[in-house]
Every structure is written in C-alpha cells, then in structure tokens.
N, C-alpha and C positions, 0 to 999 in steps of 0.2 A: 415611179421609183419605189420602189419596197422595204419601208420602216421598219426600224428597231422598236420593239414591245416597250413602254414605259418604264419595264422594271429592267431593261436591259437583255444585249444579247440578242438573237438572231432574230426575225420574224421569222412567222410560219411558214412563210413563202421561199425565203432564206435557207431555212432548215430543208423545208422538201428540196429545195436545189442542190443544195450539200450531198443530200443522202442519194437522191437522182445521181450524181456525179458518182460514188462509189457503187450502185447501182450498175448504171450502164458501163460500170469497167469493169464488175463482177459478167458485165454479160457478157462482154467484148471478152473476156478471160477463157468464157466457158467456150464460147465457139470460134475461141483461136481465130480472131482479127482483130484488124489496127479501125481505129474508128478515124472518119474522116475529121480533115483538121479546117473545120467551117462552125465560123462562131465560138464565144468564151467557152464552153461546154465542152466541144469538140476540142480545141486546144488542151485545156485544161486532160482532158479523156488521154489525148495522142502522150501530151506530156507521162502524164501517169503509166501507162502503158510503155513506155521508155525505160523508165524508173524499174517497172516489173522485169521486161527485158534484162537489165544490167545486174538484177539480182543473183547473187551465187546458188546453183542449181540445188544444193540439197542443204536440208537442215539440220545443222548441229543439235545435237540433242545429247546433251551432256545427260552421266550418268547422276539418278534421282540421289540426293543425298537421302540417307536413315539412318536408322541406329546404327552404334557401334556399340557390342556387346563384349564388359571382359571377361573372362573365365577366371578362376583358379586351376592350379595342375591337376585338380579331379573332373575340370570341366564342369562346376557349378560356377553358378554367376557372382560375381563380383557389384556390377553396377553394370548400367547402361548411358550412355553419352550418347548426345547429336546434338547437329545444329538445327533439325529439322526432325519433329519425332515424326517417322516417315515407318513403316514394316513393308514394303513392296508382296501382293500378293497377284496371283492368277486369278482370272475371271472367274474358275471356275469353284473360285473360293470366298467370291462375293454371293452373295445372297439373291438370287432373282427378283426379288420386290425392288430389292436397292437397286438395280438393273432397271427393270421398269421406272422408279420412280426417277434417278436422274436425266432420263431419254425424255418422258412425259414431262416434265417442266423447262427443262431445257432444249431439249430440240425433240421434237414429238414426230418429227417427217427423217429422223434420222436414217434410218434405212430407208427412205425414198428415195431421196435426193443425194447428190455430189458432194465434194464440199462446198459448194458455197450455194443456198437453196434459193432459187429466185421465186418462188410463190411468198415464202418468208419475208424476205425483200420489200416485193410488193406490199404484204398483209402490214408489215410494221414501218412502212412508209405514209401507208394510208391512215394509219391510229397515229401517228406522229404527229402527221396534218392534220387531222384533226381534233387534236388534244393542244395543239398548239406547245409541243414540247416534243421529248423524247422518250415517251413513256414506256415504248417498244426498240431492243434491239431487235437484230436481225442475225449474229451471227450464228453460227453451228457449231456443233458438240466440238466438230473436228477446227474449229478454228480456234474455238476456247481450249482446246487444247494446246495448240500453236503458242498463246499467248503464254500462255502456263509454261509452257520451254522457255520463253522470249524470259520470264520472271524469273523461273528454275534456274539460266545459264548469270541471270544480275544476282544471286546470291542473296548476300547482307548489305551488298551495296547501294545505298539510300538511291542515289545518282544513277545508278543503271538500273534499279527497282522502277524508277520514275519514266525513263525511256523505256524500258518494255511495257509500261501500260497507259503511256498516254495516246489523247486521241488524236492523233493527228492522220494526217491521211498517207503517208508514207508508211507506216505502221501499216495500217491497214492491208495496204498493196501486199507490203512482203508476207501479212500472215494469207492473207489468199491466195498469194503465187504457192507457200508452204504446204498450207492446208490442201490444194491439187496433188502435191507428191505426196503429201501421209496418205491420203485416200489410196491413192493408186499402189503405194508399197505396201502399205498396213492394212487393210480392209477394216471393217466396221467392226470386230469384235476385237480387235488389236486395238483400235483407238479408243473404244469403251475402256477398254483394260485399262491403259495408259492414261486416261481421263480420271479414272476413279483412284489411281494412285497418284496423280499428281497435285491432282487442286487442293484446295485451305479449304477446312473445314470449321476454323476457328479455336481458340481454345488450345493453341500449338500442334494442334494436328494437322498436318498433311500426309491427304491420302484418307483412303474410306476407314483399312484396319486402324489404323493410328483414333480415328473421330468413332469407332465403333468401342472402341476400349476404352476413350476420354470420356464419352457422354453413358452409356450402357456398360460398361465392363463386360463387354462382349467381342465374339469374332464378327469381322468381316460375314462369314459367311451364315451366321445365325441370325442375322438381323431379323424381324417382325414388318410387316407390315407397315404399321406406327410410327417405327423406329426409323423404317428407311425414309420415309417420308417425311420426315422433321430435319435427317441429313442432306436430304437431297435439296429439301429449301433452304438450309441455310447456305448452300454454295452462293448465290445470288448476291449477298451481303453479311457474312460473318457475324460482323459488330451490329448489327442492328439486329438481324434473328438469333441472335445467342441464347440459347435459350436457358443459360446457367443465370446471365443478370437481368433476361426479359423473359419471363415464361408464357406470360398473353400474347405477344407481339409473334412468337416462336409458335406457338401452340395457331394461331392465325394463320402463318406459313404454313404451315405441318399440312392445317385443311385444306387449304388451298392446293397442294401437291395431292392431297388425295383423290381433290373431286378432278382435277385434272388426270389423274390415272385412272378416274371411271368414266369423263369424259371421253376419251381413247383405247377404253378398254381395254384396259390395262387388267383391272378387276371392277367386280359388278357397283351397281350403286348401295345394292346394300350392305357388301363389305366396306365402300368408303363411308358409309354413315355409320357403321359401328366401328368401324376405327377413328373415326370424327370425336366420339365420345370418351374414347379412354385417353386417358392422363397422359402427361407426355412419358411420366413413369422414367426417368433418369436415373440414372446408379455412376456420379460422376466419379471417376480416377482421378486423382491428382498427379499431371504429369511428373515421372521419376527419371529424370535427367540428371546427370551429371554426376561427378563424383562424391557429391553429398549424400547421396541415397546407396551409398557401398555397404555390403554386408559385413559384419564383424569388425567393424571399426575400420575396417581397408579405406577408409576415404581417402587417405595420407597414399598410400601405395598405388592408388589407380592413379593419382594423380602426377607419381611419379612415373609409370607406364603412359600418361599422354608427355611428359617432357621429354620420355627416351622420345618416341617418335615425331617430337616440335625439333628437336637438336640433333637429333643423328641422320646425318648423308644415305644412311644408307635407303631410307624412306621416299627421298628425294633432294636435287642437288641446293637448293634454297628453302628458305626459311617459308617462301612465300608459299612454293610447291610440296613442301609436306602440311602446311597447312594446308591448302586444296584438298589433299588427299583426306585430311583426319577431319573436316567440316562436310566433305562427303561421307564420309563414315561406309556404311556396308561391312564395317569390319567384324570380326568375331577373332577378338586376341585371346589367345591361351597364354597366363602368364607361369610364371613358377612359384606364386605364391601358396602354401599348404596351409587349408584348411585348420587342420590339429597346430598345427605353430601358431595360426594369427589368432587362434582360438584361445590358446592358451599365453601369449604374451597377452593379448587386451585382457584377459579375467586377470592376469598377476597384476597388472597397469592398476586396473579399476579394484585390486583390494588394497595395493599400496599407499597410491598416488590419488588424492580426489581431485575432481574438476576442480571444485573451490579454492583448492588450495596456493599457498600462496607464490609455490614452485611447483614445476611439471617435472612429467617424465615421457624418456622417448626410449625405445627398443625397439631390435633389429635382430634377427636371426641369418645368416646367410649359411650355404653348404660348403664345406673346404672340398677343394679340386672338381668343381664345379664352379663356384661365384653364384649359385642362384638363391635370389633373393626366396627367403622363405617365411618371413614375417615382417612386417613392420606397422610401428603402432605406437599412440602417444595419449596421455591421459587428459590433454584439451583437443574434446573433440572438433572434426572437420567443422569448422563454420565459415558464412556468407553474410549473417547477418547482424555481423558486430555486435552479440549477444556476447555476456563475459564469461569470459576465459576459452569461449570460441575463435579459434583462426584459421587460414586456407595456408601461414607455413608449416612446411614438412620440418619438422622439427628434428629428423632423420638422418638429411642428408643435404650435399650442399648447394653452395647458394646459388648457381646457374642453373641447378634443377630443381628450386621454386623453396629449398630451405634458407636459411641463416648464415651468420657468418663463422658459425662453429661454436666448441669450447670448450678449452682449455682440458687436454687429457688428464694430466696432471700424471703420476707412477704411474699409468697406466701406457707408457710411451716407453717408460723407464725397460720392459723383453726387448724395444726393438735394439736400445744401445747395448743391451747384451748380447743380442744375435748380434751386430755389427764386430764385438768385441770378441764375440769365440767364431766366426767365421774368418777373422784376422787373424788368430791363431793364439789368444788370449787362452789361457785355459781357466776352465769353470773354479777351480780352486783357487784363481790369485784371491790374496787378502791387502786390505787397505785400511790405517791405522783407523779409519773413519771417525773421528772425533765427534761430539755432541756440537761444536761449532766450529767454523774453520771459513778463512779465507778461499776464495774462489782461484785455486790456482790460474798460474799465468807463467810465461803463455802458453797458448791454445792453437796449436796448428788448426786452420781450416783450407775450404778449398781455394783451388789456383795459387798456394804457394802465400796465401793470408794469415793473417794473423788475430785472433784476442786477445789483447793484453790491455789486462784492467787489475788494479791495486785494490788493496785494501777490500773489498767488497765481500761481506760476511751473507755465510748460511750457515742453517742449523736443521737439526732432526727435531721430531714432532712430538720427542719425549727426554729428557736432559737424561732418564737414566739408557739411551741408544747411546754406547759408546762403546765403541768398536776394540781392539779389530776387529775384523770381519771378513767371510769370506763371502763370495757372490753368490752362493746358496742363504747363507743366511742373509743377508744385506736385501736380497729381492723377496725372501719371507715376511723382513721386517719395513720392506719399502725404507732402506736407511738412504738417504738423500745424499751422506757428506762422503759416499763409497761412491755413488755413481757419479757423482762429479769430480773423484779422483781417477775415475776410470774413460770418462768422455775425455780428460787431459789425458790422459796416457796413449791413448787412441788417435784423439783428433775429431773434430767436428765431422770433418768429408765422411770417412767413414759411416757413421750415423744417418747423414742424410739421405747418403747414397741406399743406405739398407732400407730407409724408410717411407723411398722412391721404389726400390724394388718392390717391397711390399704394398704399395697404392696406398702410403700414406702420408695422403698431402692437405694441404691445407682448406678449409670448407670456402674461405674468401678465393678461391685460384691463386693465392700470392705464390712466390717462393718461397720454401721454407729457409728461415733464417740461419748464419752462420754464427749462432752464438751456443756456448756452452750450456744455457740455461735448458738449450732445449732437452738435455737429458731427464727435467724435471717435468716436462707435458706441458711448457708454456705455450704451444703454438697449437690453436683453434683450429679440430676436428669435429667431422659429425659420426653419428653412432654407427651408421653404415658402412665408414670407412675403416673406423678401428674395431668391428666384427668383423671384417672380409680380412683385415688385415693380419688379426689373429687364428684366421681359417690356415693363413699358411703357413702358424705353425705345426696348425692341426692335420695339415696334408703332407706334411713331414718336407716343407721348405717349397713348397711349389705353390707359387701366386696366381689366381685367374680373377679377372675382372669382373664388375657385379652385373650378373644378367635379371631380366625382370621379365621378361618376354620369350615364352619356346617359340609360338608359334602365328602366325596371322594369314588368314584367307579374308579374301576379300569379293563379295558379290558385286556384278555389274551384269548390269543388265539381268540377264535367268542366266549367266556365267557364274561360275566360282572360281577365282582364281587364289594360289598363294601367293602370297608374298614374302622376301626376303627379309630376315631379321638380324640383329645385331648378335653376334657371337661370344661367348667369353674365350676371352685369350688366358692361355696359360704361359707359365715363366718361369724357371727354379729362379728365386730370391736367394738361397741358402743352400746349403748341403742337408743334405737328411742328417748326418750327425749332430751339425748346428742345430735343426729344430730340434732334434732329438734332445736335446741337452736341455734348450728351452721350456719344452715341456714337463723333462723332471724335473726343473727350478719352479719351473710355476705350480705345479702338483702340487709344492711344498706349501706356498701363498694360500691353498682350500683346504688342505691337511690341519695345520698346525701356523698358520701365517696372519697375515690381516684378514682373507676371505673366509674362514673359516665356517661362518657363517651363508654363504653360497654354495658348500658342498651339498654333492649330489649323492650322498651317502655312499652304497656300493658301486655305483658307476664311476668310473674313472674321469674324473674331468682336471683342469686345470683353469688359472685364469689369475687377473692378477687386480686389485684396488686401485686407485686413483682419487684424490682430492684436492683441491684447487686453492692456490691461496685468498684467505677469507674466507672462505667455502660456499664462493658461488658458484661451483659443481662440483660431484660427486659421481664416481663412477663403478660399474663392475664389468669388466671386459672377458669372457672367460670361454671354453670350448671342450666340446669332446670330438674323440675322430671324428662322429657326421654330425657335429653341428655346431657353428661358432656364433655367439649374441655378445652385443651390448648393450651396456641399460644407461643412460644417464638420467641425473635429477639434478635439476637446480631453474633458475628464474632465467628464461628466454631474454630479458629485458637486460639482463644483469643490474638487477638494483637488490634486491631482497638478498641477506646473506645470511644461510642456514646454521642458525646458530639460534638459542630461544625459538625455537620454531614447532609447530606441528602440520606433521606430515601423514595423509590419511588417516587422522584419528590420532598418532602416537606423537605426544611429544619426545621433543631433541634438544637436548641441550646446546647440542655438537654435532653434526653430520658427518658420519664416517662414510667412505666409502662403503666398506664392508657391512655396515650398522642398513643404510636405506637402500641404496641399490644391490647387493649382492641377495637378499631375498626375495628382491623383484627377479632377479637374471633367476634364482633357484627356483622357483614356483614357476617360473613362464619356460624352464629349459625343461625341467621333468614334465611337463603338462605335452611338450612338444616331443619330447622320446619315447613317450610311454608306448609300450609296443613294440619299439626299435631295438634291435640288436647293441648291445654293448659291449662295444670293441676295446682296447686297452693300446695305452700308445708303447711303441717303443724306447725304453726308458736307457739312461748312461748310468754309469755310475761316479757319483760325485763323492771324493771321503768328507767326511766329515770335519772340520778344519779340529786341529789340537788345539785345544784350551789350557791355556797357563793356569797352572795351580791357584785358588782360590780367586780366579776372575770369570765365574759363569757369568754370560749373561745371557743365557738361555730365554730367560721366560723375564727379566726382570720384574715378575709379580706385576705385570700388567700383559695377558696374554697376546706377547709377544713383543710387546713393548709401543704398540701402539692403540689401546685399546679396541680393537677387533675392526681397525681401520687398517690404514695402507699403507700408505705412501708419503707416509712423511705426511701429514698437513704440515709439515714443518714450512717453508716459506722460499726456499732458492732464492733467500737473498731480498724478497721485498718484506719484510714484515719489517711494525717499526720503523716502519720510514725510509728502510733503505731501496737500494733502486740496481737491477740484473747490471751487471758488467754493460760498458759499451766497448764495441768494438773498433778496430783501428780502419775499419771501414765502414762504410755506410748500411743503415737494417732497414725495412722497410717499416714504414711510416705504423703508429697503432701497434708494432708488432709486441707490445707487452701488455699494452690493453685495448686493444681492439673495440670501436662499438660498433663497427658496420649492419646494419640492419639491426639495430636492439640485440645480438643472438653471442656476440662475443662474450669473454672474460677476463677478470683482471690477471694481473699475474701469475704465473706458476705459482704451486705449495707443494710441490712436488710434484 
C-alpha cells in the first residue's frame, strides 16, 4: 500500500496516479471515447468523463475589463479609472520577441499540438516522478487561457477567485472540454492574442500593454528582446519574480526565458548570452488610476461623473448592474467639463483659498439652457490618504452624489422669493416699512391650507443704520432681511417653495424643503451646484434644465465599439421671461452699486447676488452672465470654525462678507472662463426708482450700501442672541436649523 511522505501529502506513486488519471481523460478526450468502467481508475475515468459530457457546450467569455478613459468637451483627458489597468491590443501590436518568449516558456510545442499536449503530459508526469513533487505542469497556452476566463468572469470576488483556480479535478475537466472549443473556433494566433491580453502580469497589470508601460514605459509593441523576456517570466509567479522588490530573483527568470528561446530557436545562443548580460534596465510607471490622478484639479468632477453612472437607471436597471458595467470599464466618457473654466476656477480657488487654511472653498460653473456642468473645483484637494485638509467629499454637490450635507445659502435664496413674488404678480416696486428690527410676522400661509404662527420672535438687518422703507430694488441691493420677510408673509410660503422646486433647488440632505418663513433668509442647506444651475435660469431668461456631466459614452467590447445611452438634461420654464427679466435687473443692481460690488466683471454685463450665514459659517457669491452661471462658497465643511478674526489665503478678516471673500473668488474664476467669449447683455425691465421722502436718504448710509460691501443681511433671521426661527403649527423636519449631517451643514440662517 502506498505511503504518505514524512512531511505529508501524497506519495510519488499517489501523485503519478493522480496525474495518470487526468492524463488518460486528456487522452479519452482527444480521441472521443468513454474509457472502460474496470477498476478504481476506469471508474474514476468513466465518472470524469460524465462530468465533461454534462458540461455546457460553450464558453462564456465575458468582456476583459480596462480602462475607462474621461475626456473633457475638447476631448483631452481628464483621468483614467479601472478595476483592472487592462489596454486590450491586437497581436499585431505586440512585439514578436514577446511573442516568442511567452510560447518558449510556456508552452514551446504550442503550434504542434491541440489543446491539450499529450507528449507534455507524459514529459511532466515523468519529472513529477521523479522529483517526487510537482515540479512540472503540463498544461497549454490554450488551457491557461481557459483558466484566466474562469478568473476574468470571478472578478474581485475573493470566493469565486478561489474556485476558478483551485486544483481540483472538476476544474480541470471543464478547462479541457473549453480548451477543445477555443482551439477549434479561435486558432492559435487568436488565442496568443487573447493570452497576452489577459493574464497578470503583476504590479496591477493585466495584459502585456498594461506590464509594458508599468515596468519599461513602453508599448506593447516596442518591447526588446530583454524586456519580453523578464515579462514573460514573470507570468509563472507575479510575486515572487517581481522584479520592482526582487531584481536577482527576476533577473534569474529573465535568463532562464532567454536560454529557453535559444533552446527552441527562438533566437541564436549568442543573442541570448548578450541579452543575459544587460541589466534588466526598468523605467517603472506608477500606476495612474483613479480619480486621484485628474488633471486640473477635476479630481472632484470625475468623481462626480462615476456617481452619475453608479445612480442613474439609465446605465442599467440596478445598482449591481451598473456597477458591472463601470468595473468593466472599456469606456471613453466625453464629459462637458471646459477646459478654460476648470482652469480658471482652480487658479482663482488656489489664489484665494489655501489648502491650509482653516476654511475651504468650493465652485462650480454650469451653462443656463443647457445644465452642463462646466467647472467644478475645491481648494482641499482630492485625497485617499487622510493627509490634512485632503478628502474624497465633493464639496460641490449633494449628498447622494458622494458630497455633504449642504449649507446654509443664506441672501443668496433671498432672487428665488422674488421671482416667486413677481411671477405672483407682486410688482418689482412694492415697498415695505422694513424696520432695523421687527417681529417675524404672523401668520404665515403655507402649503395644504397650513399654517405659521409664531409671536414674539425678532430679526433684524445687518446694519441698525438699514431702515427702510424700501422698495425691492433697493432691499435686494442692500440684502435687507426685515423686507423679505415682510414679503415671504404677504406671499405665503407655497409660493416660494414651489418656485424653488421649479428651479432644482432643493436640499443637499434630499430632505423637503421646509415650511417656514425663515426660509426667505437661506436657512435650508444647499450645495454650490445647485444654486449655480439654479441661478442659470435666471440667466436663460426663466427656463430650468437639469445639471449634465456627461455628452457622450462609447464603450469597447471585444474589437467592437459600441455607444452607449446617456442621461439628458431636461428643460422646464420655471418663470416667464419677464419674471427673469426683472430678476436680473434687481440683481445687476447687487454688482453695480449693491453688496457684490466687488465681484463685478467690469464691462461685461453680469448680475448675481451675496449670501452669509448666521455666525458666518458660510459665505457666499452666486452670480451669472447670459453663458454662464457660478457659485463659489467659503466657509468650514465641519461647521465648527466661524469666520470672523480669521485668515483666508493670506488676507486677514475681521468679518467675512460675502461680497469681501467669495465674490472675488466667483470674479477672477468667471473672467478667466469667458475670456474669448461673446458678451451678450441681458434683457432688462424697468424698475422706477422708489420716491424718497424729504430728508430721509438712505441711499449709501455711509457704509457702501449699508452693509459693508457684503450682502445679505449677516444680520441673523431671528437666531442671533440667543433667539430661536419661528416654530411652526406643524411639524419641520428634524436638524432643519442646524443640521450636522455628515460634518457639511450649518447653523442657522443670517440671512
């Protein structure tokens, strides 16, 4: 009876019978019979042969996953993503050494023989025996190929990784029943092909281009001599010939591949002995995956471009099956991201805003009557490796598409209850006594026939010498708080929310936006993307389209190209063109002579409006010309730092205005993006001027404009001092005044 070895595990005798047994089914295979069923052997044979019978006659061969390449709208590159850095190339773009040398170590009777080689068989049955181990396989190119599908179709799945390469002898069967149909459909330079693009080459390469760029920074098809033969040894074992952390070990293999291709004659002995001598001579790449390695700060944006296609149906109908698709990759996305915009927001980011500092800032460019995304970009750059003030959230956008929980627009919300109010049929001249402090009227129509009614609860404007009257030209010049809260009561909540649903602007948490009065003041947490796309319709003169990121996607499979279908922007009039129209000359006024003044674009026509937060932990500038509408925020993602004794890229701040830190970020990053562009002029209303009672200017009151070249009221809607927004006679949603959802919210309205 035949012993197990001392140190365990099969005897020699054991082993030869083992490999005898898939042997003689390799041979029963090739000449098509059933072997007789007499003795363990035979048994075991007829069983196996059962097994191959029952197998399903052809092989999936799922499509190789590779890069996925983004573009910008000029069709330069953005970044590159994969699960697998894979470049799929044709044979006849590999290198004929590297051709040689993997056939010569790997299967050297490759062109003799079928797929499955019985001389092979024998030759590494007989070293086996007599090594008393396994020192020799036996299978062929075209079966290592098989196996490499079996692995390709397990993915990242540890569990199916492990059943496609363990050794059992069912495995076996089905890769040699396989290995008969590749031969017979593909021929032997198809399977080469297919071999050379699919195996590990270590080092995150799969596939020969991928191991030719990683190790030489080179093509596929320029390989040397040297070079193919150091690749083609390391298929055998990855991690043990690696030759980036073992170069003796690697450099061993290398020769060994060479004297084997003069062995074979491949090439002479005396070009493998002078290729024996030269160095391994390596020019390593470091793999550049992911959306870490994006060009012009787009890290933020590409990464927004894999959530459209992880979330949107249109890609596929589950989560699981657009994942499939984007882990296969093969893609090449064209996005609508411009060059000159993301070019010019990151240089205005990075003179503003420094990494170090103790607040960020985020912008966003989008195009009115289109929705496409045209810039976006934040002054903590993309990181992975918990380095400070490195992060992977989009600080951009919201929180289902890998950003925060928003924050707090503050006057910068204050257009949309205007537009609500003269699309009602309010006209642009009403005037409102608008007091330096004043009770929070009561009550408050909102929707379904609800109500606000809350007493007593005070706000005030952000300068005691804003006192009104006022008319709604000047009150949204001066961002005066106690007018639009006289004008959200006169109106009604619905109204408002409804306009601010029309215009896609909702909340960065997905909440509902809330039914209270405050929200005329910017209490309810937005991201920058929303309230730039949001302000595009006023800039398209009342007509809202969705935010696109993505023109266009083709996708390679197999030597196919096919495209693929993308997500659309939808358009929608929000408003009448007069309504915007109105809007826009109210806001003209805000960069004219108002709180932004400071963000004007000198002879270009723009408009736009301030926003700051109570306590001033944000700060905003929301502004547009016809082609092109941006938002910039600044303030502390965490919400803990409150801008106040602060410095911000270098300059200290006493005080954070709106107008004061963002509005020259949105000016320097919007000129940098138009330059060149047409400068179109909007169509304007005409608003009189309100009459002024005799000796009550209060034009400029000697602080231009009365809020020192900010916005919107810092004044406080009601939380400053300890007071606390209206409640309402219905329930609000939980947080909805200070939110902390993911670190990203902020405290209360300041206007």
């Amino acid at each position: 009876m035949p012993k197990k070895r001392s140190g365990g595990g099969l005897s020699t005798t054991q082993q030869a019978a083992k490999f005898l047994g898939v042997s003689v089914l390799a041979g029963a295979v090739m000449a098509g019979i059933a072997l007789p069923a007499a003795g363990a052997l035979g048994l075991a044979a007829k069983g196996s042969v059962e097994s191959f019978d029952e197998l399903p006659a052809n092989l999936k061969t799922p499509p190789l996953s590779q890069r996925t390449t983004i573009l910008d709208n000029k069709g330069k590159q953005i970044a590159t993503v994969y699960s697998r850095d894979r470049t799929v190339v044709d044979l006849k773009e590999i290198s004929p050494y590297m051709q040689k040398a993997i056939v010569a170590i790997e299967d050297s009777r490759f062109y003799q023989h079928g797929a499955v080689d019985l001389k092979g068989i024998l030759r590494a049955l007989n070293k086996n025996a007599q090594s008393g181990g396994v020192s020799q396989g036996a299978s062929t190119l075209t079966q290592q190929y098989v196996k490499n599908v079996f692995v390709e179709e397990a993915g990242d799945d540890p569990t199916k990784v492990a059943q496609a390469t363990q050794q059992t002898l069912g495995r076996k069967i089905a890769e040699l029943k396989y290995a008969i149909q590749v031969e017979e459909e593909l021929g032997k330079k198809k399977i080469l092909e297919n071999y050379l693009n699919i195996t590990f080459f270590g080092q995150q390469a799969y596939g020969v281009e991928a191991a030719a760029q990683r190790y030489f920074s080179t093509s596929a098809k320029d390989l040397n001599l040297q070079q193919s033969a150091l690749l083609a040894g390391i298929v055998q074992s990855p991690s043990r010939y690696d030759p980036v952390n073992d170069e003796a070990e690697a450099t061993k293999r290398r020769n060994t591949v060479l004297q084997r291709m003069a062995d074979v004659g491949d090439v002479s002995q005396a070009e493998a002995d002078k290729a024996k001598k030269q160095p391994l001579g390596l020019k390593v790449s470091q793999p550049k995956n992911g959306c870490i390695t994006a060009v012009k700060g787009a890290g933020f944006f590409c990464d927004y471009v894999r959530e459209i296609f992880l979330n949107n149906p249109v890609f596929g109908k589950t989560q699981e099956a657009r994942a499939k698709v984007w882990n296969r990759g093969g893609l090449t996305i064209r996005t609508t991201l411009d060059p000159q915009a993301q070019k010019s927001a990151q240089a205005s980011i990075k003179e503003h805003v420094y990494q170090s500092d103790d607040v960020a800032t985020a912008a966003t460019i989008v195009e009115p009557g289109t929705g496409k995304i045209l810039a976006m970009g934040q002054s903590r750059p993309y990181g992975i490796n918990n380095k400070k003030n490195e992060t992977t959230i989009n600080l951009s956008v919201d929180q289902d598409m890998g950003g925060g929980a928003g924050y707090q627009p503050g006057s910068t919300f204050k257009p949309i209850v205007a537009a609500a109010a003269i699309e009602g049929g309010m006209p642009a001249t009403k005037e409102y006594a608008s007091p330096y402090e004043m009770d929070y009227p009561t009550p408050v129509s909102a929707c379904d026939g609800k109500t606000w009614n809350e007493k007593g609860v005070k706000l005030a404007n952000e300068n005691e010498s804003e006192v009104g009257p006022y008319s709604m030209k000047e009150a949204t010049a001066k961002s005066v708080n106690t007018y639009y809260v006289q004008l959200i009561s006169d109106i009604g909540i619905c109204p408002v929310t409804e306009m601010a649903q029309k215009m896609g602007a909702e909340r960065a948490n997905g909440k509902a936006l809330a039914q209270a009065p405050s929200i005329a003041l910017g209490t309810q947490e937005m991201s920058p993307l929303t309230m730039a796309n949001a302000y595009a319709t006023f800039a398209s003169r009342g007509m809202y389209c969705t935010p696109v990121a993505i023109e266009s996607i083709t996708q390679r499979v197999g030597e196919k190209t096919k495209s693929l279908e993308v997500p659309k922007s939808t358009c929608s009039r929000a408003m009448s063109e007069t309504t915007a129209d109105t809007i826009n000359t109210l806001l003209r006024g805000v960069v004219e002579d108002g709180t932004g003044t400071q963000a004007g674009l000198g002879s270009r026509p723009s408009a736009g409006k301030t926003g700051t937060t109570d306590f001033r932990y944000a700060a905003w500038f929301v502004g547009y010309t016809p082609n092109m509408a941006g938002a910039v925020w600044v303030g502390d993602p965490a919400h803990k730092r409150q801008m106040t004794n602060i410095t911000i890229g270098g300059v200290w701040n006493e005080k954070v205005y709106g107008g004061q830190v963002p509005g020259p970020i949105w000016r320097d990053m919007m000129n940098g993006a138009l330059e060149g562009k047409d400068a179109p002029d909007f169509t304007y209303v005409n608003i009189p001027d309100r009459q002024k009672d005799k000796g009550n200017d209060d034009g400029d009151n000697g602080d231009n404009g009365g809020n020192d070249g900010d916005d919107d009221g810092q004044n406080n809607g009601g939380t400053d001092g300890g007071t606390t927004f209206p409640t309402p006679t219905f329930s609000i949603p939980e947080n909805f005044i200070q939110g902390t959802s993911n670190g990203n919210s902020n405290g209360g309205g300041r206007g």
